[in-house]
C-alpha positions, 0 to 999 in steps of 0.5 A: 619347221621348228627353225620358222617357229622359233623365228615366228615366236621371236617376231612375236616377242620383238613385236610385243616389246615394240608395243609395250615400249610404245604403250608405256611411253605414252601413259608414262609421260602423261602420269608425269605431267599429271604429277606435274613435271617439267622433265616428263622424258624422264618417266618414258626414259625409265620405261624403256630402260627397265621393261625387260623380257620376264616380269622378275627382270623388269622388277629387279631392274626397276628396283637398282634403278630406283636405288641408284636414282636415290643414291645419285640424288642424295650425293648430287643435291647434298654437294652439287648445289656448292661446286661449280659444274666441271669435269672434276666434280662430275667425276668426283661426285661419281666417284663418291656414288659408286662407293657408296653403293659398293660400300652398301654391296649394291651390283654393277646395274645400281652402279650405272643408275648412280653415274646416269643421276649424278650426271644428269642431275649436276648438269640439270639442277644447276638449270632448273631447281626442279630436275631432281624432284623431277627424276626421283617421282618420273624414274619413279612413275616409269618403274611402275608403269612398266611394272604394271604393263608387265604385268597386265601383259602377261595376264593377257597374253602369256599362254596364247604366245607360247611357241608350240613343241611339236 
């Protein structure tokens, strides 16, 4: 019997992150094209990324990725614009943002956001002028709606979807 509750209460957690995920796609990519982005993927994208079991996880997510994504900008803009795209330079670039980071004793999560931004913003900005702006406000939008859907879930639904201890 307690082998069915646990299987019945885990359905019920992949069915509620199915949803949150669903949910927070949609409103995310329309705030960013509300606020005007070219690239509104990128607020989804942070959603899906940082939405995690409890609220706290979803929040210290959302916070190193934001750091990153602001790491990875700030090095990418400062010397992208001056380089040509090429293997060496990403790597470089990623380099010289992760040692910043470390240097800023920032974890291995912050790490992973600063190579993805560095990435994607050396290969997009050299495409659109707007990619960086783009990603800063979406990665942006995309915390906070998941922040927000967190929240406004657990209000909701947390004490009705405890599995029970008998």
């Amino acid at each position: 019997m307690m082998e069915l509750q646990k299987k019945t209460f885990l359905n019920k957690n992949l069915s509620i992150l199915t949803w949150k995920l669903s949910i927070g796609s949609f409103i995310s990519w329309e705030v960013a094209e509300l606020f005007g982005s070219h690239h509104p993927y990128l607020a989804p994208l942070t959603v899906i990324l940082t939405i995690q079991s409890t609220m706290d996880k979803t929040i210290s997510l959302s916070i190193k990725r934001m750091i990153g994504t602001i790491i990875g900008i700030f090095v990418t803009v400062l010397l992208a614009k001056h380089l040509p795209v090429e293997g060496w330079v990403l790597g470089t670039l990623v380099l010289l943002g992760c040692y910043i980071s470390m240097f800023l004793k920032f974890d291995k999560k912050v790490l992973h956001q600063v190579s993805l931004t560095v990435l994607f913003v050396f290969v997009f900005e050299h495409q659109s002028k707007s990619y960086a702006m783009d990603r800063l406000r979406d990665s942006l939008v995309g915390v906070l709606v998941a922040g927000i859907l967190q929240l406004v879930w657990f209000r909701l639904f947390s004490r009705k979807l405890k599995p029970n201890k008998g």
